[in-house]
Every structure is written in structure tokens, then in C-alpha cells.
VMD Tcl script that builds the backbone (N, CA, C; Angstrom):
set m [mol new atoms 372]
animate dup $m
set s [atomselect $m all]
$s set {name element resname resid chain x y z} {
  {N N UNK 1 A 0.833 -1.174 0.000}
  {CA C UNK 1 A 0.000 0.000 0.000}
  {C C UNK 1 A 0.883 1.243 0.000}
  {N N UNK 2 A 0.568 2.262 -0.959}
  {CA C UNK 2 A 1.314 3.808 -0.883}
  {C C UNK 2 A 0.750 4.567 0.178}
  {N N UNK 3 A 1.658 4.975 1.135}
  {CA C UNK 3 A 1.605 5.697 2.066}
  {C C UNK 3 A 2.041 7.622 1.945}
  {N N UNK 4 A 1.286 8.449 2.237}
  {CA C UNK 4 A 1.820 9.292 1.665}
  {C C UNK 4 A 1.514 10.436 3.008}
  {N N UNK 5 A 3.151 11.373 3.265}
  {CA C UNK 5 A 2.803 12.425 4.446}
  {C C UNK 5 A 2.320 13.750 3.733}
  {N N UNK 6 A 0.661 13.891 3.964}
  {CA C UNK 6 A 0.610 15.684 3.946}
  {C C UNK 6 A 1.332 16.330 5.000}
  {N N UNK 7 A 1.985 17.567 4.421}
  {CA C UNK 7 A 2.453 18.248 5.234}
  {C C UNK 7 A 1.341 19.672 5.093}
  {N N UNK 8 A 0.467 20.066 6.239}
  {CA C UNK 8 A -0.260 21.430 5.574}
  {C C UNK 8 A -0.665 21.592 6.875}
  {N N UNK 9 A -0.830 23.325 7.048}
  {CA C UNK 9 A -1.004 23.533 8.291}
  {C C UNK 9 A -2.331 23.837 8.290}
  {N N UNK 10 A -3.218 24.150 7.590}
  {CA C UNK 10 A -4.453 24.316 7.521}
  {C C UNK 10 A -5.520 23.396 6.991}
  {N N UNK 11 A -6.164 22.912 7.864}
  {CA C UNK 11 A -7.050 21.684 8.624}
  {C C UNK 11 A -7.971 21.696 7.021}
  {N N UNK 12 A -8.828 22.237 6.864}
  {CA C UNK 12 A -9.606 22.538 5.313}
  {C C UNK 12 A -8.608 21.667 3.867}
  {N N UNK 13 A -6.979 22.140 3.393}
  {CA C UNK 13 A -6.690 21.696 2.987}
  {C C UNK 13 A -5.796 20.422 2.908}
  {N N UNK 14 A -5.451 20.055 4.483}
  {CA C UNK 14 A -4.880 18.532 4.983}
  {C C UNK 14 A -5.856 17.574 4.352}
  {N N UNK 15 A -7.718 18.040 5.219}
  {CA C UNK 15 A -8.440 16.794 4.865}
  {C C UNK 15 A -8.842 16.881 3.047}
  {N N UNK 16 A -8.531 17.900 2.733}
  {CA C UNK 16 A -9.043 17.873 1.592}
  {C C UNK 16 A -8.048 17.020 0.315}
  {N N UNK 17 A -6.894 17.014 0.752}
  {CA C UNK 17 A -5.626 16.406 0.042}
  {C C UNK 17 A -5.777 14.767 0.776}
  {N N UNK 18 A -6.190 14.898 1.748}
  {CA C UNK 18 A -5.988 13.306 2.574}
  {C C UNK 18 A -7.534 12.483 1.807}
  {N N UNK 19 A -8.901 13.356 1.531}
  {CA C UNK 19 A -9.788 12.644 0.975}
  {C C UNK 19 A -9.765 12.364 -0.415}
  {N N UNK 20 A -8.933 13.468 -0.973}
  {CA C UNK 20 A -8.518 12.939 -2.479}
  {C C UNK 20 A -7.825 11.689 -2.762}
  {N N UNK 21 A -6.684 11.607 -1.866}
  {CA C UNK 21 A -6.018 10.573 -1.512}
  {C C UNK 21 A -6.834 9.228 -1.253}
  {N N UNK 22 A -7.166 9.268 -0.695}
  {CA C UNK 22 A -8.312 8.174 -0.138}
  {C C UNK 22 A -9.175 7.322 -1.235}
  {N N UNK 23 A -9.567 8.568 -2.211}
  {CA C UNK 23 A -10.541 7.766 -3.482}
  {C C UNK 23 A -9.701 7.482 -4.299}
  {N N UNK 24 A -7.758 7.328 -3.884}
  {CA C UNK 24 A -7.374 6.874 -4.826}
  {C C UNK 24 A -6.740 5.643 -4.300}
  {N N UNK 25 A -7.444 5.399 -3.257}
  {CA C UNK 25 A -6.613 3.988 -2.869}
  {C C UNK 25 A -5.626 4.293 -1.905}
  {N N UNK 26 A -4.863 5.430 -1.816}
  {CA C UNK 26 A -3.991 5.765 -1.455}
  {C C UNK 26 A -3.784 6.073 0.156}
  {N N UNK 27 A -2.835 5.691 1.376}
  {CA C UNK 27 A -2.895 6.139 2.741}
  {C C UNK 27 A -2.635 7.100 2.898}
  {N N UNK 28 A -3.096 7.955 3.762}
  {CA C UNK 28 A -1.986 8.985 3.737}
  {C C UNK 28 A -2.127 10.114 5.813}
  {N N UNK 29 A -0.926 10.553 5.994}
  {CA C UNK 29 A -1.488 11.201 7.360}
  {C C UNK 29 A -1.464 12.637 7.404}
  {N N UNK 30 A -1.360 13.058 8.137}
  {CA C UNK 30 A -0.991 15.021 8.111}
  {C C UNK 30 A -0.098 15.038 9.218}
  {N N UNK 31 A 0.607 16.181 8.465}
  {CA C UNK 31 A 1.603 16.628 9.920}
  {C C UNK 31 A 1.555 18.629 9.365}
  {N N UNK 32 A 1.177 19.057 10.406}
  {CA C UNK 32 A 0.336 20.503 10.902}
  {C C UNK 32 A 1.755 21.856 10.667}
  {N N UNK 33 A 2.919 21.452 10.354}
  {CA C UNK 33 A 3.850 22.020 9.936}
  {C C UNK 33 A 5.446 21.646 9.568}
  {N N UNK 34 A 6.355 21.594 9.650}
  {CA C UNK 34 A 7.337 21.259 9.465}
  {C C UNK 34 A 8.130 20.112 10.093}
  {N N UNK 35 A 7.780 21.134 11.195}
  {CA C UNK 35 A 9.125 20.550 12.628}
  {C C UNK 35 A 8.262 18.759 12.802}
  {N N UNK 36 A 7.004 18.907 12.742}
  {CA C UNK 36 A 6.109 17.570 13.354}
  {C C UNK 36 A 6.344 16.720 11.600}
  {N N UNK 37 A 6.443 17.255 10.430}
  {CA C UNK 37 A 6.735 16.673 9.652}
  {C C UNK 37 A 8.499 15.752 9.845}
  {N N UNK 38 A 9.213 16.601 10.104}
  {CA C UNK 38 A 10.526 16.185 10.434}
  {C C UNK 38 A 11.083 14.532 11.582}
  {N N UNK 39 A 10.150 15.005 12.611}
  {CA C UNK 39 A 9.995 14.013 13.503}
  {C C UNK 39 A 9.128 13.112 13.228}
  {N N UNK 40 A 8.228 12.958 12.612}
  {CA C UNK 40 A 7.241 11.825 11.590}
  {C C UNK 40 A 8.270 10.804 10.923}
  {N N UNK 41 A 8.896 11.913 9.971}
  {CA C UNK 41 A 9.788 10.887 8.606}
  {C C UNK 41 A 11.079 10.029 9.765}
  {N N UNK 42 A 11.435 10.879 10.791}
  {CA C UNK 42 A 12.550 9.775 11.484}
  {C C UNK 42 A 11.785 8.322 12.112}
  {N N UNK 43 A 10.156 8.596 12.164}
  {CA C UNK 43 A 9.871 7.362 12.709}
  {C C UNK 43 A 9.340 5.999 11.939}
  {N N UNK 44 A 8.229 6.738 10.749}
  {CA C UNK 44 A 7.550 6.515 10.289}
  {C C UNK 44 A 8.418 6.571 8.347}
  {N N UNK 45 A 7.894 5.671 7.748}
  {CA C UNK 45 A 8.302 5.437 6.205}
  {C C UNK 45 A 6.884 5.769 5.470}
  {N N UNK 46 A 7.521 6.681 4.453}
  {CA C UNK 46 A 6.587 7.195 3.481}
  {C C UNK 46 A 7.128 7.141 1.999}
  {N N UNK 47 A 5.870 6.884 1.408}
  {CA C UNK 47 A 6.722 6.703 -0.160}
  {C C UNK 47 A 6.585 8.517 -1.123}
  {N N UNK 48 A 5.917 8.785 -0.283}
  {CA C UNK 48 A 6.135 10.469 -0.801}
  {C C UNK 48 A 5.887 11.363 0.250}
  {N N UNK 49 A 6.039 12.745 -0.247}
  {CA C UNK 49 A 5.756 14.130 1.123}
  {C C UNK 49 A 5.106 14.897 0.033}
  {N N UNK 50 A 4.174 15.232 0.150}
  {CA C UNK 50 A 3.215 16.664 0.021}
  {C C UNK 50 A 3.747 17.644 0.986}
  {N N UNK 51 A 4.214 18.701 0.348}
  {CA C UNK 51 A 4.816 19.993 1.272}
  {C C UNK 51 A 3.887 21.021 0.617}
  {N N UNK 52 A 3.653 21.520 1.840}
  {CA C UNK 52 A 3.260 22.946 1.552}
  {C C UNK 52 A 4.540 23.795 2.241}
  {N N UNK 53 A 4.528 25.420 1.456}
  {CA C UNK 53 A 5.766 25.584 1.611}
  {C C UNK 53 A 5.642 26.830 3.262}
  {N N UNK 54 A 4.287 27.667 3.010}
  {CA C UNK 54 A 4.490 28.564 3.899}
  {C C UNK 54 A 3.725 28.243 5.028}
  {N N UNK 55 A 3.887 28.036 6.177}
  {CA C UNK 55 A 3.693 27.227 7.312}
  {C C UNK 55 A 4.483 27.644 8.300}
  {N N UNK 56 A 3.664 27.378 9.769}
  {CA C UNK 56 A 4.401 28.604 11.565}
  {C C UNK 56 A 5.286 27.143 11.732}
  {N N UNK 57 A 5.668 27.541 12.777}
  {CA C UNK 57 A 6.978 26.961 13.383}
  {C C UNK 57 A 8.175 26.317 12.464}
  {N N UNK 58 A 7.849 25.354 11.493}
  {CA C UNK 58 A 9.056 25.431 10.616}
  {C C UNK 58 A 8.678 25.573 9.183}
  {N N UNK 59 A 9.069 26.246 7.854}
  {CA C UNK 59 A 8.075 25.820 7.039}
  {C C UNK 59 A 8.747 24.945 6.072}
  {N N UNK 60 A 8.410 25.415 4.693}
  {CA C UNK 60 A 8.272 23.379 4.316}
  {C C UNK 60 A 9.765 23.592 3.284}
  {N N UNK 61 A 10.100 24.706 3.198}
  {CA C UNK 61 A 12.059 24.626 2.694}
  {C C UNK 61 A 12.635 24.362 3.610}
  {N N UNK 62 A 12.334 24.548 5.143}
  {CA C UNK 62 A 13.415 24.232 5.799}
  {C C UNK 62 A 13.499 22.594 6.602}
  {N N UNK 63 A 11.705 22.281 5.973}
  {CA C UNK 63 A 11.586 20.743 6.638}
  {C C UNK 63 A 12.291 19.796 5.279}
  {N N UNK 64 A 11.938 20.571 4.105}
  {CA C UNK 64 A 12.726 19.796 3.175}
  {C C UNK 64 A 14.233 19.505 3.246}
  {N N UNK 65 A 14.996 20.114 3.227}
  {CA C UNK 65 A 16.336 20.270 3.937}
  {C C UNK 65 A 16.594 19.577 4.912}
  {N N UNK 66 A 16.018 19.325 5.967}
  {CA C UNK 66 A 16.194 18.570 6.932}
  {C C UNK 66 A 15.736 17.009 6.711}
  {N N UNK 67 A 15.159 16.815 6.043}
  {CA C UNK 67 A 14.145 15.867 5.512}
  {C C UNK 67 A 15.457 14.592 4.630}
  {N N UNK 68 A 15.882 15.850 3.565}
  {CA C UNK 68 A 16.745 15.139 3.200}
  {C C UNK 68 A 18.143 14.960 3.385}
  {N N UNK 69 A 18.915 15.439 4.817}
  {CA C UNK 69 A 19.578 15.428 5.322}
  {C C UNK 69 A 19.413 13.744 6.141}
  {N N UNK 70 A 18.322 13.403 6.372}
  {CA C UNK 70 A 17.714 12.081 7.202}
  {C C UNK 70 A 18.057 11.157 6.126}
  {N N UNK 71 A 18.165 11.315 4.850}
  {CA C UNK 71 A 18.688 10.191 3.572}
  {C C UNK 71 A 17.494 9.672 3.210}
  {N N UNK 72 A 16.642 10.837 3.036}
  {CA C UNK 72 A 14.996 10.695 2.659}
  {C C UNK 72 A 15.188 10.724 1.054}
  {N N UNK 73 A 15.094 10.031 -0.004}
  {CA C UNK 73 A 15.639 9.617 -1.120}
  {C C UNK 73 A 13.824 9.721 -1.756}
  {N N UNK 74 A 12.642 9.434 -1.059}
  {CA C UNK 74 A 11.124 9.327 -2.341}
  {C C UNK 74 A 11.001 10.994 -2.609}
  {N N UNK 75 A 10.125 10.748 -3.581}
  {CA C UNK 75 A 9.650 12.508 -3.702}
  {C C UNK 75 A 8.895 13.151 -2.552}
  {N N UNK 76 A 9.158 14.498 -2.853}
  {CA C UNK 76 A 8.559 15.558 -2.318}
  {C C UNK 76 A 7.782 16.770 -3.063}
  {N N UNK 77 A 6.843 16.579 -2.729}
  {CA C UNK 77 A 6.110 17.538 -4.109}
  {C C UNK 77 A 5.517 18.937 -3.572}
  {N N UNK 78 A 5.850 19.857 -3.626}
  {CA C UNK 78 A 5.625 20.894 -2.938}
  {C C UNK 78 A 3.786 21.470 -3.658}
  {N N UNK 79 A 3.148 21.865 -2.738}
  {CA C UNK 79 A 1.893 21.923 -3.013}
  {C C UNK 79 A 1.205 23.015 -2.358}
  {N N UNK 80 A 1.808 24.163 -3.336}
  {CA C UNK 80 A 1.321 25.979 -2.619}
  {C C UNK 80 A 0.804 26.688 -3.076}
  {N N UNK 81 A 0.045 27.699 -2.095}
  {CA C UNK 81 A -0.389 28.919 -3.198}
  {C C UNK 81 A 0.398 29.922 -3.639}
  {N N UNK 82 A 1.911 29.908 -3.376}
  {CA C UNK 82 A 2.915 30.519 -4.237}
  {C C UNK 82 A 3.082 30.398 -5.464}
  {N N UNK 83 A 3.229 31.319 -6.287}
  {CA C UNK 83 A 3.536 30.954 -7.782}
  {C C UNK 83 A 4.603 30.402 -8.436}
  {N N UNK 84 A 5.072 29.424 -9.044}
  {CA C UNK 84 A 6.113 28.198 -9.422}
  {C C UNK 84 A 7.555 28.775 -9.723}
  {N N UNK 85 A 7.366 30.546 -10.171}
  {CA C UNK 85 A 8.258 31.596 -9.895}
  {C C UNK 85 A 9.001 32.040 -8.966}
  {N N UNK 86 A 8.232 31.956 -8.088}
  {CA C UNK 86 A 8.570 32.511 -6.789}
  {C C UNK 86 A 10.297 31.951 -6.120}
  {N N UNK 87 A 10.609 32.875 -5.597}
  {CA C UNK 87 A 12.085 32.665 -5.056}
  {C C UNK 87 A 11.729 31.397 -4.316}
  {N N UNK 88 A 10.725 31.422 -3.528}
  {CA C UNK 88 A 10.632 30.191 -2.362}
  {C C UNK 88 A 10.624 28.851 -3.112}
  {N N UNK 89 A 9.939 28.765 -4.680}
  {CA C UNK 89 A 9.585 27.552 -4.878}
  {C C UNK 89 A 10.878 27.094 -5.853}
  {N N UNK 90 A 11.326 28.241 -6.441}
  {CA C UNK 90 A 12.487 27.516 -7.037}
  {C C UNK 90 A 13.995 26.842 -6.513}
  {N N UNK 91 A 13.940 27.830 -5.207}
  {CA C UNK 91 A 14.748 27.374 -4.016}
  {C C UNK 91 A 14.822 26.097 -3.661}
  {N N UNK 92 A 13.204 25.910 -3.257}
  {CA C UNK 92 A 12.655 24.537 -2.604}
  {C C UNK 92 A 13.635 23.557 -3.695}
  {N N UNK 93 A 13.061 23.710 -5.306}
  {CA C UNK 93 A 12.756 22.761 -6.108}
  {C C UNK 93 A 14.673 22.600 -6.622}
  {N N UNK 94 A 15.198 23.258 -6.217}
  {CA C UNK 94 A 16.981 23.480 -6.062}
  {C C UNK 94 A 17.322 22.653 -5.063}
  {N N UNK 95 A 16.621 22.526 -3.660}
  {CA C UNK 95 A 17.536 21.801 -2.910}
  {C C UNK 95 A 16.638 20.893 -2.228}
  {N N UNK 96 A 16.039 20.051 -2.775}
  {CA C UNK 96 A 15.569 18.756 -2.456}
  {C C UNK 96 A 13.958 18.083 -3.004}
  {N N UNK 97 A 13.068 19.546 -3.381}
  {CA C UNK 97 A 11.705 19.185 -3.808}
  {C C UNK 97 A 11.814 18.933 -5.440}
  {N N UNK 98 A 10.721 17.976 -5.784}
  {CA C UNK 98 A 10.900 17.123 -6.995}
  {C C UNK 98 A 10.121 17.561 -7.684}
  {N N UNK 99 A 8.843 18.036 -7.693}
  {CA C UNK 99 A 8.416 19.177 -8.179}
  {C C UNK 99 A 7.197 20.476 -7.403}
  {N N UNK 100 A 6.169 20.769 -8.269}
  {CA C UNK 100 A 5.633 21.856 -7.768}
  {C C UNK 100 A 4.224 21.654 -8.475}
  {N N UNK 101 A 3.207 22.078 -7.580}
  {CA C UNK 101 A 1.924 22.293 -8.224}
  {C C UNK 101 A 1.350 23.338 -7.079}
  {N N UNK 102 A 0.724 24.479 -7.716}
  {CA C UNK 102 A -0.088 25.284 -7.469}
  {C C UNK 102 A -1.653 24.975 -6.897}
  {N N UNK 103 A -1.373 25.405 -5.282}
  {CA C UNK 103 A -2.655 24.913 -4.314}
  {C C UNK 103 A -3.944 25.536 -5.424}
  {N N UNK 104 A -4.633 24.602 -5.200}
  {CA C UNK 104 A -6.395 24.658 -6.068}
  {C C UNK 104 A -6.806 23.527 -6.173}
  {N N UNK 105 A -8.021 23.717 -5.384}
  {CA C UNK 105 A -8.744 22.252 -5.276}
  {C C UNK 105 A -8.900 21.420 -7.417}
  {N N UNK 106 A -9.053 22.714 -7.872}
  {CA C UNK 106 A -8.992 21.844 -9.137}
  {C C UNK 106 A -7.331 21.259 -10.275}
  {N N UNK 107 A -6.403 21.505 -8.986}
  {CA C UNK 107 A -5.091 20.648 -9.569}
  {C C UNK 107 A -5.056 19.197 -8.947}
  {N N UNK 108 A -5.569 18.448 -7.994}
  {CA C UNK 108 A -5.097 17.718 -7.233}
  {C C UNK 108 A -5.111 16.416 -8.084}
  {N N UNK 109 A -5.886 16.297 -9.255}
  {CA C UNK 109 A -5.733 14.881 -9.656}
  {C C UNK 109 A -3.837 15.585 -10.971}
  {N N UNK 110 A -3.226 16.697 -11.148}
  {CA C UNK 110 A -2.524 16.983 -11.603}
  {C C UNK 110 A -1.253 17.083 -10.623}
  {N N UNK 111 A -1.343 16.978 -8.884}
  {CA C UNK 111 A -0.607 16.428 -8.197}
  {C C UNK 111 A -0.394 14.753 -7.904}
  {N N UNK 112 A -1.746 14.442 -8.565}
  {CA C UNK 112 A -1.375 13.252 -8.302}
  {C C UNK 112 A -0.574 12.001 -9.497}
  {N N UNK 113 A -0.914 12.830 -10.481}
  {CA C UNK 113 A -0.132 12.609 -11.714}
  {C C UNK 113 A 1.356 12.721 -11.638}
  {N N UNK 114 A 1.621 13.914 -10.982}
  {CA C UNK 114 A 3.489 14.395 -10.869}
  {C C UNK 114 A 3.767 13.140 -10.184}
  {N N UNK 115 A 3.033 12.712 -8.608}
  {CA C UNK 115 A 3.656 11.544 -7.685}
  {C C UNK 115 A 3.329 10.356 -8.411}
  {N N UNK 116 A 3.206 9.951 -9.118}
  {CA C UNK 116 A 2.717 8.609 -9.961}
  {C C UNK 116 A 3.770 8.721 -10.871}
  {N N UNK 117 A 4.079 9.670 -11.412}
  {CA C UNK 117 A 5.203 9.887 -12.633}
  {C C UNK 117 A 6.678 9.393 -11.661}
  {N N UNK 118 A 6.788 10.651 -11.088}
  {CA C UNK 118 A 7.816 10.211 -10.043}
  {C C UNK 118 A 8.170 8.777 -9.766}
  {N N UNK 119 A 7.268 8.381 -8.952}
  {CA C UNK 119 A 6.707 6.854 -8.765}
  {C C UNK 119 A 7.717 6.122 -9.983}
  {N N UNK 120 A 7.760 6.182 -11.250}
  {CA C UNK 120 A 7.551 5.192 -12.320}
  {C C UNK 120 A 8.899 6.138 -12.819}
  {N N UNK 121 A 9.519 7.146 -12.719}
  {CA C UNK 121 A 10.968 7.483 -12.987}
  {C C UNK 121 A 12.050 7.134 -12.182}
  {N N UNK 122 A 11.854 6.978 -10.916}
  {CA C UNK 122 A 12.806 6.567 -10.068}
  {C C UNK 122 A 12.546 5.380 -9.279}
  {N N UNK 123 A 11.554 4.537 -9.700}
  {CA C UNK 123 A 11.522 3.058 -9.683}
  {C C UNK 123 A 11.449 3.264 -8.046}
  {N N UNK 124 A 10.667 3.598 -7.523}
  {CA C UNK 124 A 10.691 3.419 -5.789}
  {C C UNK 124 A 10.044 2.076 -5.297}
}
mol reanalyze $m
mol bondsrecalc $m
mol representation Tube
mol addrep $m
């Protein structure tokens, strides 16, 4: 079974990414910002991370970084309402995120396409 960590700090779009998930077969949990994302991946195995990027206590460039400092090797797909321009997302997508899709309830079957692709390029 594919297991997959939302990372999102706002409750509306966790369950809303976790029920999409769901009608696809797919497991998946939430972790409410960074730092609780960070301490998740040391316990727990996931075959991908949904990051959102702007998020309180740590946000999701600096959980990425840390993330893959742990020798966290599946994707990470960053999933914001920043624009794919933005300093933050190209940063992200520079030092450890695999790609990017723009928060809107009407991209999510186009996030779920990137992690399936992923999936089937790097043979996880």
C-alpha cells in the first residue's frame, strides 16, 4: 500500500488532500507544519511528502532540507499557493523538492499525476 505524508497547516486543505487521496486507494497522514513533519519521517516510512511551503513553526524549505539530510531519497512535491516563480519555490525545487503544483482544489488529480510519474521514474 502507498503511504503518503501531507504536510499542511491548515485543517480545510490537509483533509481535503488526505480525501482525495483516499478515493485513490492511497494512505496517507498530516503533519500541521514542518518541525512535526521532520519528527514523523525519522519514525515513520513514506513513499512520498506533500509539502506545503508557507507554514508557523518550521516551514516546508526548511523541513525539506532537513528531511533530506535524514537520507529521505522518495519525492517531495511541494503543493502551494505561491507561484512556481517565486524565489521560495524555485529554491525549494533546487535543494531537495521534486516538483511543484499550485494549491487549487482543481489541480489535485494533476498532483497526483506528478507523484505517480515520479513513482515510475525513479523506480521506488
Amino acid at each position: 500500500m502507498v503511504k503518503i505524508l501531507i504536510v499542511e497547516d491548515i485543517n480545510f486543505w490537509g483533509d481535503f488532500i488526505q480525501n482525495f487521496l483516499s478515493s485513490k486507494k492511497v494512505y496517507s497522514d498530516i503533519a500541521k507544519n514542518g518541525m512535526e513533519a521532520v519528527k514523523i519521517v525519522k519514525k515513520d516510512k513514506y513513499d512520498a511528502i506533500i509539502m506545503d511551503i508557507n507554514m508557523p513553526l518550521m516551514n516546508g524549505i526548511e523541513a525539506i532540507l532537513r528531511i533530506r539530510k535524514l537520507k529521505y531519497k522518495k519525492p517531495i512535491v511541494c503543493f502551494s499557493s505561491l507561484e512556481e516563480d517565486s524565489k521560495e519555490v524555485i529554491f525549494a525545487k533546487e535543494n531537495g523538492a521534486d516538483g511543484f503544483v499550485h494549491k487549487d482544489g482543481k489541480n489535485l488529480d494533476q498532483l497526483f499525476e506528478i507523484l505517480q510519474r515520479l513513482f515510475y521514474e525513479k523506480k521506488y
